[in-house]
C-alpha positions, 0 to 999 in steps of 0.5 A: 185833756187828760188827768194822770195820778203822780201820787195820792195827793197830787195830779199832774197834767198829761202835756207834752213837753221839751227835754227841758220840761216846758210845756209843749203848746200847739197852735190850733185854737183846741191847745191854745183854749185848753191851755189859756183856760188852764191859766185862767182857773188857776188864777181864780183858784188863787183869788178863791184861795186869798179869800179862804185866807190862805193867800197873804201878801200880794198877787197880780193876775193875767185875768183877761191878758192869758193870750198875751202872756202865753204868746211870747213864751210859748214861741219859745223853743231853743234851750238857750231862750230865757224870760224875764217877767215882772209881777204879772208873771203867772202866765208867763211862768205857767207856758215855761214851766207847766209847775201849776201846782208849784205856782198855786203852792209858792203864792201860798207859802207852802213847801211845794212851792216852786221856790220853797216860799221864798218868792211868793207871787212876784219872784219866780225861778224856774231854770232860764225863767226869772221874775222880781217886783221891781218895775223895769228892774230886770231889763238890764240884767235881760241885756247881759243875758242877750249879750252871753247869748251872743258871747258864746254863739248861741242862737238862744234869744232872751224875752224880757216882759213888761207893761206899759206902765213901766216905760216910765223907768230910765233902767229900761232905756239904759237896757235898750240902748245896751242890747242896740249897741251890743246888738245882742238877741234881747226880745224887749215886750211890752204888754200895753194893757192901757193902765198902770195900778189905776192911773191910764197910761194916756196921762203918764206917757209921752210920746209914741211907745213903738217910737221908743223902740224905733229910737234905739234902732230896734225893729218894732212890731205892735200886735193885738192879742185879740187878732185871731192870727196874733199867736201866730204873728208872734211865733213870726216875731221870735223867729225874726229876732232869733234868725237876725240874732239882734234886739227887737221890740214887741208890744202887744195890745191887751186889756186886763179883766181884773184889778191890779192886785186883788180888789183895787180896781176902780174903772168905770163899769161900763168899760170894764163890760167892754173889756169883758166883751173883748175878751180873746180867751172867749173868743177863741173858745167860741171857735170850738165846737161847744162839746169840745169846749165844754170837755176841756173846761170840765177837764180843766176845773178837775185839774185846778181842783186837784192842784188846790188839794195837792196845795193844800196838803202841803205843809206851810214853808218853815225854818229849821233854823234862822239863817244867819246869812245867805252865804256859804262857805266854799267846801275847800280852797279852790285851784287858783292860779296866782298873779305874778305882781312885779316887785315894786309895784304900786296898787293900781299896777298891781290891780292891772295885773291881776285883771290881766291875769284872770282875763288870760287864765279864765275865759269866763271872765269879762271887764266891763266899764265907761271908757276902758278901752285904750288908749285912755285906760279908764279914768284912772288908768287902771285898765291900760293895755288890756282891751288890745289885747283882749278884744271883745273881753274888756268892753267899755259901755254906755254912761248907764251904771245902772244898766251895767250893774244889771248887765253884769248879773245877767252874765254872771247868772249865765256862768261868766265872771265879770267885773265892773268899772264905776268910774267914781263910788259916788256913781254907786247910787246909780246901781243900788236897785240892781244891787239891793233888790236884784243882785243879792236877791238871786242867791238869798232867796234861790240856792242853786243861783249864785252870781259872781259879779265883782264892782270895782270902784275908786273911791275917797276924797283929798283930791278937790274933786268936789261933792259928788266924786269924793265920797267914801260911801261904804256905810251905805253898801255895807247895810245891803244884806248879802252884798259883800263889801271888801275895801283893802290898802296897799298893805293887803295882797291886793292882787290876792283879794282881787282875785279871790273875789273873782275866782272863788267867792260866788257873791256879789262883791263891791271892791273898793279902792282909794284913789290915793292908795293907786300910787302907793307901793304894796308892802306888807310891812310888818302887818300879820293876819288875825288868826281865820276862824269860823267868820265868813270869807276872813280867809279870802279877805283877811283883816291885818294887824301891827304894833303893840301886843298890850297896846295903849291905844288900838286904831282900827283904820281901813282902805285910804285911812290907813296910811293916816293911822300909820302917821297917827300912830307914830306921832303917839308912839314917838311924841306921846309915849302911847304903845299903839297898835293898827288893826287894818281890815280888808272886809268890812260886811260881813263884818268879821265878827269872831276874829276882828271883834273877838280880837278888839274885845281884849283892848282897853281902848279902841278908836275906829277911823273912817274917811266915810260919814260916819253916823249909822256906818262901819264904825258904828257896827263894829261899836254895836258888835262890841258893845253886844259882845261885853266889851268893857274899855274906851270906844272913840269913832272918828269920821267924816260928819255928815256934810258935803265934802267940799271943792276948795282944798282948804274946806276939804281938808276941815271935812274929812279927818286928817292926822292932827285931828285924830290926835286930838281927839284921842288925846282927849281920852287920855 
């Protein structure tokens, strides 16, 4: 193997490589020792390095596995194919990408690491290359990207890796089920190695792990990585699956060497002797002549040594300034054409419309959900008509929220616009890992990923719907760092907001709508917006004001709350003399400091109305960001407690704030 000098500090690898940069590996047993070997010293270079003290966190190594982590990623070679890793993942992103010192220098917390220090060893980015630390996390992301393969008629297939211990995790079979029934190219490959963090999966699983693929339809193979045709095998499978253009399901038989994580491996010697003994990176070395073999480990410790110097030299990963958030402002309005809304339409017409419209006027855009398709509409009919006339484009799914949150960032890191349907914000739970750990991650932690995905959702109570389909739980979305939240009344330019969140925000947003609000007429009354200013998105969703200029009272009430303020503040403007002004915002995280706040700061009192819980939520934000900002008048928080919202009518009503309830306790402050 060759050594080449790129610069004084850092030697690279001569290798053979696509147009893309990914490392061309052949498969005589000579560049499969070279390269698996490769992988090994560089993964004992980085437990060296943890033992030096300049590892910190945590690392999961391939010790014992490179052949299996090579295998499917080397047989990758259409420039559409992607990888979806876990934390195990060195290998994996080693065959991708070739970046050894990118890799060593990221799990470092150096500048030369391969994400900047952002993702250490468990999140890694490298073009169609993705990994995270949630188990099972990225499968349905992986079956969004199998299906935008399909979508635009590549034959690029997705890998999406796991190890049997995540079998475990629903995600995984929503995935599944998606790529079955999409019949989209999604390569689901379980690297069975036996044990989970410590506990063997024979007393963990149920059941047969290749009859879980069977289940859904998926042909299924199951190799062994130390076969000496198992390369080749593979190469077999990944040309299956891309010339059917349909999910399949790899396990591969293997045995990891080292522990877990660093030192928490507590198996029995002698079973760690025999795992040594089986060793497929061994064996295959031994089929070389021992000169050859020597060469190449004596060529590659020369080039582990100069990636740990070239790792070394480079500066620990710093901060020229705390970001204050992940976002970015757009440069300039964007060329946007506009809904046309007929005069007199309700909220959910006009939300039809504006689907309607982006799905006509923008190809990438896609309309994803649980029984939208006609003629039923959608649970609340706000879907009717567009899946006959945009067939393929508006796709009703599986019950599987979580799968479809994570389908949907698959699409959108592979350049489409969608936007999801839960049918009731309470199923939003559903899709919190997606959102949290997944969705707001890509773009925070890697600048040149963004992931337009937009979920709509009804939400609110006052219906008898019960428990578990009235809830308001933006308090809960509103903490997610980096998920916006956006919550308009028939008052705002639904349409507008809509589609601005659509079309020229390239985050993640949660939309919300109040089930009562759907049959409400858009009219924008009287209402002003508050001046834009240097806050995030205000211009895009913009926070609404009426009434009094020196007010006696300020309501600020949002989404399904304000038609209430509205009656609240007639009553106190009519029956108690009070001068009373509504200020209505449209977004609520990130909450619109300089404006709405700078706003609310001149008032002497202001009383904050939310239908959601309203300990630790959007009130209590909009009192702290008050408070931090020198506010000197009366703060009122009124909300729902934190109770059930009951069934019957008559409880329900006693639950969630209604008009003579916020009067009174306004009341109260005078």
């Amino acid at each position: 193997m060759e050594i080449s000098q790129k610069s004084t500090d850092q030697a690279i690898l001569a290798w053979a490589r696509d147009d893309h940069g990914k490392p061309q590996i052949a498969l005589d047993p000579e560049s499969l020792y070279r390269y698996g070997h490769l992988i090994r010293l560089t993964e004992q270079l980085v437990l060296d390095q943890f033992s030096r003290g300049l590892v910190s966190g945590t690392t999961h190594t391939c010790i014992g596995q490179e052949l299996t982590a090579m295998s499917v990623v080397r047989a990758l070679n259409h420039p559409d194919d992607a990888v979806l890793s876990n934390h195990r993942n060195h290998g994996h992103f080693l065959t991708y990408s070739g970046d050894f010192v990118g890799l060593v220098a990221e799990i470092m917390g150096r500048e030369a690491g391969a994400c900047g220090g952002w993702g250490g060893s468990q999140h890694l980015v490298h073009r169609h290359f993705h990994s995270n630390g949630v188990q099972g996390g990225m499968l349905g992301i992986g079956a969004g990207l199998a299906l935008a393969r399909k979508l635009h008629n590549s034959d690029g297939i997705v890998a999406a890796i796991i190890g049997d211990g995540t079998l475990g995790q629903g995600l995984v079979y929503e995935a599944m089920n998606l790529a079955s029934v999409w019949n989209a190219p999604l390569l689901v490959v379980v690297e069975n190695n036996g044990i989970a963090q410590t506990t063997v999966s024979s007393h963990t699983l149920g059941g047969d792990i290749e009859a879980r693929g069977a289940a859904f339809g998926l042909p299924t193979w199951r190799l062994a990585d130390d076969d000496p045709e198992f390369l080749a095998k593979v190469d077999g499978v990944v040309n299956t699956v891309r010339g059917r253009r349909g999910p399949g399901f790899l396990v591969i038989d293997t045995r990891r060497m080292g522990p877990h994580s660093k030192g928490d491996d507590l198996r029995d010697p002698e079973e760690l002797e025999q795992i040594r003994n089986r060793d497929p990176l061994a064996a295959l070395g031994r089929l070389l002549p021992a000169d050859v073999r020597n060469a190449i480990e004596s060529n590659n410790r020369q080039f582990v040594e100069a990636v740990r110097q070239a790792a070394d030299a480079s500066p620990e990963a710093c901060l020229r300034e705390t970001p204050a958030h992940i976002f970015e402002q757009p440069a300039q309005p964007e060329p946007m054409s506009v809904p046309e809304v007929s005069a007199g339409s309700n909220v959910r017409q006009a939300i039809n419309s504006t689907l309607r419209h982006l799905l006509d006027s923008d190809k990438r855009v896609l309309v994803i959900g649980e029984d939208l398709h006609d003629p039923y509409g959608g649970a609340f009919k706000v879907t009717q008509g567009l899946s006959t006339d945009f067939p393929g484009r508006v796709i009703s799914t599986p019950i599987s929220e979580a799968g479809i949150t994570g389908a949907a960032i698959g699409l959108a890191l592979d350049g489409y616009l969608p936007i999801v349907e839960i049918m009731f914000a309470d199923f939003l739970t559903l899709c919190m890992d997606q959102l949290l750990n997944h969705a707001v991650k890509f773009p925070g932690m890697f600048p040149d990923v963004s992931v337009p995905l937009v979920i709509r959702t009804p939400c609110g109570g006052r219906r008898g719907y019960g428990p578990t389909h009235s809830q308001s739980p933006e308090h809960l979305f509103t903490a997610v760092p980096g998920l916006t939240v956006a919550y308009p009344s028939h008052r705002h330019d639904v349409s507008g907001l809509l589609a601005n969140a659509v079309q020229r925000w390239h985050y993640p947003v949660l939309f919300l709508e109040h089930k009562l609000l759907y049959g409400e007429k858009l009219d924008p009354a009287d209402y002003t917006a508050l001046d834009s200013t240097d806050d995030v998105a205000t211009e895009l969703f913009p926070t609404l004001r009426r009434g009094a200029d020196d007010p006696d009272v300020t309501l600020v009430a949002y989404g399904g709350m304000l038609p209430i303020a509205e009656a609240v503040a007639r009553r106190l403007e009519t029956e108690e003399e009070l001068a009373v002004e509504i200020v209505a915002p449209a977004l609520l995280s990130p909450l619109p400091r300089d404006s709405m706040i700078g706003h609310l700061l001149e008032r002497q009192t202001v009383v904050v109305v939310e239908e959601s819980h309203h300990d630790f939520g959007v009130s209590a934000e909009i009192a702290a960001a008050l408070l931090e900002s020198g506010f000197s008048g009366q703060l009122l928080r009124i909300g729902t407690p934190p109770v059930p919202i009951a069934s019957a009518r008559s409880l329900e009503r006693s639950i969630i704030p209604d008009e003579q309830s916020i009067i009174d306790q306004i009341l109260d402050l005078f």
